[in-house]
C-alpha positions as CSV (number, residue, x, y, z in Angstrom):
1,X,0.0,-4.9,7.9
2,X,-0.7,-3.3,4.3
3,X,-3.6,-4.9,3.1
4,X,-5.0,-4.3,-0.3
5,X,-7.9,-5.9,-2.9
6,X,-6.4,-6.3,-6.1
7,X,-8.2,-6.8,-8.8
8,X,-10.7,-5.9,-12.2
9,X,-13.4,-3.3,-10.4
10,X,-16.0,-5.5,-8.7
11,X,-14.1,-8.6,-8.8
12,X,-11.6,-7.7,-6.4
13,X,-9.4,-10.1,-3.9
14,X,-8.4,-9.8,-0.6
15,X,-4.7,-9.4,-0.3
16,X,-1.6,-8.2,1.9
17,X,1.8,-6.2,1.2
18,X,4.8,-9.0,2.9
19,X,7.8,-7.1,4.5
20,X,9.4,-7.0,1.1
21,X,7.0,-5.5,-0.9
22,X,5.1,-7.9,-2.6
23,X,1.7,-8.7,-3.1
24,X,0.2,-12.2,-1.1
25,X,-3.3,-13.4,-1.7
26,X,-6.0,-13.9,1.2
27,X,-8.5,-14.7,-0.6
28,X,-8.7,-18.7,0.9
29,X,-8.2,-17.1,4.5
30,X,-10.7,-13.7,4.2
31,X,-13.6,-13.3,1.4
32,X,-13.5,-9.4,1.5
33,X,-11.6,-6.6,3.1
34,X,-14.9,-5.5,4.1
35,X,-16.7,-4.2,7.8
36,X,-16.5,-7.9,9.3
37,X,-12.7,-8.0,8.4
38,X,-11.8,-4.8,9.8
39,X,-12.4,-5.9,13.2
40,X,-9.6,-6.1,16.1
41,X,-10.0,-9.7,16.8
42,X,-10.0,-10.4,12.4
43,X,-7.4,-7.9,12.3
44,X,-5.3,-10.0,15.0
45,X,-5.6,-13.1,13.1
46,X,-4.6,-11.6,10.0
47,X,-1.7,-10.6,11.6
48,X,-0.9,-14.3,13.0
49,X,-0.4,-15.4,9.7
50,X,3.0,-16.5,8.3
51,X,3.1,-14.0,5.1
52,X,5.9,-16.1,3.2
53,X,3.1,-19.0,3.0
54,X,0.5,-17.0,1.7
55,X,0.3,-16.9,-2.3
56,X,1.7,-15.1,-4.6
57,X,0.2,-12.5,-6.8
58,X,1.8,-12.8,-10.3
59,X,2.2,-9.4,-12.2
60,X,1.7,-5.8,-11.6
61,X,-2.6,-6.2,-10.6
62,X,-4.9,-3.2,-10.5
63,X,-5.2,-2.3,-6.9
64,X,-9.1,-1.3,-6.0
65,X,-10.2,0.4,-2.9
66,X,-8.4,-0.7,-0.1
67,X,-12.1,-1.4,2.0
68,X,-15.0,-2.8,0.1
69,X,-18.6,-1.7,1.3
70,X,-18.2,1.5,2.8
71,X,-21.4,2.8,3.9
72,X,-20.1,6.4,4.5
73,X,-17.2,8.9,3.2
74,X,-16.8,11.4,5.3
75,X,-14.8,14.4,4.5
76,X,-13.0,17.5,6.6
77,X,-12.7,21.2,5.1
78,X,-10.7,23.8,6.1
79,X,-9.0,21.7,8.8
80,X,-5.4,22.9,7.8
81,X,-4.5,26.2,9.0
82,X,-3.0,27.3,5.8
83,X,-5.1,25.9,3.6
84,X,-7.5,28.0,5.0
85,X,-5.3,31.2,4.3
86,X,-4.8,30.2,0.9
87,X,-8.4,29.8,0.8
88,X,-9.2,33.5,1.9
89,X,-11.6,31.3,4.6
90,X,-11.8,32.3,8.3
91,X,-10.5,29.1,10.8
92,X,-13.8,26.8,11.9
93,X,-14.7,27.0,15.5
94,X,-15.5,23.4,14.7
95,X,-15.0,20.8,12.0
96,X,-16.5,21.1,9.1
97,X,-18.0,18.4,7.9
98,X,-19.5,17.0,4.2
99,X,-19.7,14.2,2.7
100,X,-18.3,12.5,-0.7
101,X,-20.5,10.0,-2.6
102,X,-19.5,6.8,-2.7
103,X,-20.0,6.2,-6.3
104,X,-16.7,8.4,-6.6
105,X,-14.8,6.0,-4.2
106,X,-12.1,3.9,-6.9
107,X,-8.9,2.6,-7.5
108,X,-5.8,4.5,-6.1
109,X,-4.1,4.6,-9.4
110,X,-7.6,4.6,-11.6
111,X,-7.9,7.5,-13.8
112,X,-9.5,10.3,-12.5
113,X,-12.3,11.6,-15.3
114,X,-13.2,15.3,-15.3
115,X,-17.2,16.1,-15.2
116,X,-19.0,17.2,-17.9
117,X,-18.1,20.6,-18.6
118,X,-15.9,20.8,-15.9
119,X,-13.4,24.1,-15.5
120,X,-12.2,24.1,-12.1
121,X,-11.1,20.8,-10.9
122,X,-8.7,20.3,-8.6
123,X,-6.5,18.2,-6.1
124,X,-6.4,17.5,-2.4
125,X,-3.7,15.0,-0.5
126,X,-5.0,13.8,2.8
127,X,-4.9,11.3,5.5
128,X,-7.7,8.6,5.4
129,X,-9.1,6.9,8.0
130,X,-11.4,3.6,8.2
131,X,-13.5,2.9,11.1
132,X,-12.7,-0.5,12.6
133,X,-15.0,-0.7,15.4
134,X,-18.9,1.1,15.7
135,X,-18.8,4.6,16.9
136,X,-21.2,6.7,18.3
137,X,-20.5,9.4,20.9
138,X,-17.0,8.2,21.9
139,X,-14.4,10.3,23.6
140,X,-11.6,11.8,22.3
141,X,-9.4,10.1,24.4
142,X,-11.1,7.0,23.3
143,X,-11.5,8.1,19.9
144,X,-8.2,6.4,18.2
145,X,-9.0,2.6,19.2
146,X,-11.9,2.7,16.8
147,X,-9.6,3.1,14.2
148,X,-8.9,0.2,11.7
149,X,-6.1,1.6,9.8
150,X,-5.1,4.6,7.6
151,X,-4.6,5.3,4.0
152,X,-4.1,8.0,1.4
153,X,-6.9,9.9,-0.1
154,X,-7.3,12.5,-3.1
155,X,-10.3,14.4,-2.1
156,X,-10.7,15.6,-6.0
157,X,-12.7,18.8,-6.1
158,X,-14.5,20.7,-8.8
159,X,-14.4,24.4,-7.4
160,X,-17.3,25.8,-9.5
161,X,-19.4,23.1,-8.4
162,X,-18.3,23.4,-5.1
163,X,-18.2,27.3,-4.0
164,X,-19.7,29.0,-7.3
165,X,-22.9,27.1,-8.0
166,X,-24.9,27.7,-4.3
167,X,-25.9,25.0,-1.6
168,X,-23.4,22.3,0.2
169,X,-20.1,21.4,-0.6
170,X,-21.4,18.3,-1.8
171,X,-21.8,18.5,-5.2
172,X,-18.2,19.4,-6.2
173,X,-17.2,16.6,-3.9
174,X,-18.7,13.4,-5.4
175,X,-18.5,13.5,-9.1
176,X,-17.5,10.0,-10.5
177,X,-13.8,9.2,-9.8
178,X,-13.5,11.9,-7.5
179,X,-12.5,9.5,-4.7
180,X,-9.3,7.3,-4.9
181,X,-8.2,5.7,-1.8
182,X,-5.6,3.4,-0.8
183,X,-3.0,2.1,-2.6
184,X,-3.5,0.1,1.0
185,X,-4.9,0.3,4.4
186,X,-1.8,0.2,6.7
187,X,-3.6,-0.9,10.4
188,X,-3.3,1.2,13.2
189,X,-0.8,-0.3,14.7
190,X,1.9,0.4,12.7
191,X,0.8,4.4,12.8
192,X,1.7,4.8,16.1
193,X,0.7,8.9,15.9
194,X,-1.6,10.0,13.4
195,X,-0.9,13.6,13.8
196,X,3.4,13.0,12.5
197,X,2.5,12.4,8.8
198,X,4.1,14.1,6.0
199,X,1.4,14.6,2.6
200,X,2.8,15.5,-0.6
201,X,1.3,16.3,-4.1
202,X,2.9,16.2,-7.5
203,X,0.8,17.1,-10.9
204,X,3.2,16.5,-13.7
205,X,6.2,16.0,-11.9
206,X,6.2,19.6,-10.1
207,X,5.7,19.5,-6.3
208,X,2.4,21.2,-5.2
209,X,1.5,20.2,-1.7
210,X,3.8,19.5,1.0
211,X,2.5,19.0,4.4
212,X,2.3,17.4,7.7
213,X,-0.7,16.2,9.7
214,X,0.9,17.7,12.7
215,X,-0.8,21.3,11.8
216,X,-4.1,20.4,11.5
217,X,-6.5,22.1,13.3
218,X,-8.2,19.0,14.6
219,X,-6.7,15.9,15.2
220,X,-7.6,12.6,13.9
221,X,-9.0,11.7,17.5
222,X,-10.9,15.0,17.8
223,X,-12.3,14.5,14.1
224,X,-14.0,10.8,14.9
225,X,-15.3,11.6,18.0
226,X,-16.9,14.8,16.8
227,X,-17.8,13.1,13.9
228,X,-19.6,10.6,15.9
229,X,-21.7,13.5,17.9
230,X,-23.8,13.5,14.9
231,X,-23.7,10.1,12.8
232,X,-23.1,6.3,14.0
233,X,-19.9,5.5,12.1
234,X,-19.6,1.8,11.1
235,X,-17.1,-0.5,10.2
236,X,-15.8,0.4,6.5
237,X,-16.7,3.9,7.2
238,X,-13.7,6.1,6.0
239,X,-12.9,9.8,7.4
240,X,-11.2,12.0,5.0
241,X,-9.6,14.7,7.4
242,X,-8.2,17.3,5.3
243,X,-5.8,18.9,2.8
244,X,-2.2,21.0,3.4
245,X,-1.9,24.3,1.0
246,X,-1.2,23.8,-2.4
247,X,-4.5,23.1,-4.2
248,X,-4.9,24.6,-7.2
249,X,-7.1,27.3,-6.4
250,X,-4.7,28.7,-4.1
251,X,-1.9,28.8,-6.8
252,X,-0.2,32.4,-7.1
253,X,2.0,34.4,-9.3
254,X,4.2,37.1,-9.1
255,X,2.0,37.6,-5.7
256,X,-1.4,37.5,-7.8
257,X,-3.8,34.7,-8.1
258,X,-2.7,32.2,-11.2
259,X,-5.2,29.1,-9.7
260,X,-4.2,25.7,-11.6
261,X,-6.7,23.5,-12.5
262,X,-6.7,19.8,-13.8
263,X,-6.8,19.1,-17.4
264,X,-7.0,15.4,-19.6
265,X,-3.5,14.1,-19.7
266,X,-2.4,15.5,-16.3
267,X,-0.5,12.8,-13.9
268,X,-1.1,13.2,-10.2
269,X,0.9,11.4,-8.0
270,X,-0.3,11.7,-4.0
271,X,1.2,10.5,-0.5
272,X,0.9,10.1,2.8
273,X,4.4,8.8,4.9
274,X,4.2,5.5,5.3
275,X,0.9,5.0,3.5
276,X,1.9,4.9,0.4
277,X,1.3,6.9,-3.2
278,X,-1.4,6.9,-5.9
279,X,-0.8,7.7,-9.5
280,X,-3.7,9.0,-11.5
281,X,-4.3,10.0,-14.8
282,X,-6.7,13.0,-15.6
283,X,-8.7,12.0,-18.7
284,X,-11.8,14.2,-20.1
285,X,-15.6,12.8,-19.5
286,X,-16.8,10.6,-21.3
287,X,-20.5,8.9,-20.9
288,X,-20.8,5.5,-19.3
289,X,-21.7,2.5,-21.5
């Protein structure tokens, strides 16, 4: 299933993707897309419904975050091999691990607003994953049936804030906006092997990332159990495991560094097979009302 919330932020629906590509409503069957829903047995009843009964959605809705109360965004670095090249950064020994505020988590195709100030911001396609089932110290080989479903994230990254400025990764992580997932969470069973995905980034119609998830340097299964050494992940919790090369830091010419870095008007468009794409527009800060 590709199930969605559609919707004006904060007053999002539950909904699902039918076989032919539109949008049903669930709101009279589910109240949220939220850590109750994302259970197996809810999961298995969702998937017992006759789609072509359910609503449908009139229009072209915004489509929200894919999962609604996510008590933890967990994110990956350096957990593609060339990425890490491109980076000029050793290869972990182990997964490295940081985490993205929430308050960045939005929209797939919301605009994605630069920080105050900001210089050095930048893209990063990856393969999400939300936490179906509670997690703490689980095996690797057990790792994968904890898995709700996957989706597509832009880890958006501010690179001064992140490697210039001192301290964790964190702050160049989880500026607002910095966090679109979905367009939808496909379930787990319809991703047969995490680690066969092809990622791919456009920024204004030019091709920057192009990758596969079978060259990370941990696997999805390795990631949540290792993950789950040192946190309790819960249902809603999503996993963020990692970007391909292509970033904009990394961007060379004629051999030399020439990094690319977002700018107000820029269009992104991110994917993950099977998952789906986002489309963002970059627009410059501007102060919340």
């Amino acid at each position: 299933m590709k199930l969605v919330r559609y919707g004006n932020p904060g007053k999002e629906k539950p909904g699902l993707i039918d076989e032919n590509g539109k949008l049903r409503d669930l709101s009279h069957v589910i109240k949220d897309l939220g850590p109750e829903e994302l259970s197996d047995k809810s999961l298995a009843k969702l998937a017992k419904l006759k789609t072509d009964k359910l609503p449908l959605v009139r229009g072209n809705p915004r489509l929200g975050c894919p999962v609604s109360h996510v008590s933890k965004f967990v994110a990956i670095g350096l957990n593609y091999a060339d990425h890490a090249a491109e980076a000029g950064m050793p290869l972990p020994k182990e997964p490295i691990i940081f985490l993205k505020a929430n308050s960045c988590i939005q929209g797939a195709n919301d605009d994605v607003m630069l920080p105050k100030g900001s210089v050095k911001s930048d893209w990063e396609a990856e393969l999400g994953v939300v936490i179906g089932t509670k997690a703490s110290y689980v095996s690797q080989k057990d790792a994968l049936n904890y898995v709700a479903g996957y989706c597509t994230v832009n880890d958006v990254s501010e690179r001064e804030y992140q490697i210039e400025r001192a301290g964790t990764w964190d702050k160049g992580k989880g500026c607002d906006t910095f966090g679109p997932i979905g367009p939808w969470l496909v379930t787990r069973d319809e991703v047969p092997n995490p680690q066969k995905l092809n990622l791919w980034m456009d920024l204004n119609g030019v091709r920057m990332q192009s990758g596969n998830t079978r060259t990370m340097v941990f696997g999805v299964a390795k990631l949540i159990s290792y993950v789950s050494q040192f946190m309790t992940l819960y249902p809603g919790d999503v996993i963020t495991t990692g970007t391909p090369p292509g970033v904009g830091m990394g961007v060379k010419k004629n051999g030399q560094k020439a990094p690319v870095f977002l700018k107000p008007g820029d269009v992104m468009k991110v994917g993950v097979e099977g998952l789906g794409e986002q489309h963002q527009k970059v627009v410059a800060y501007k102060k919340a009302k």
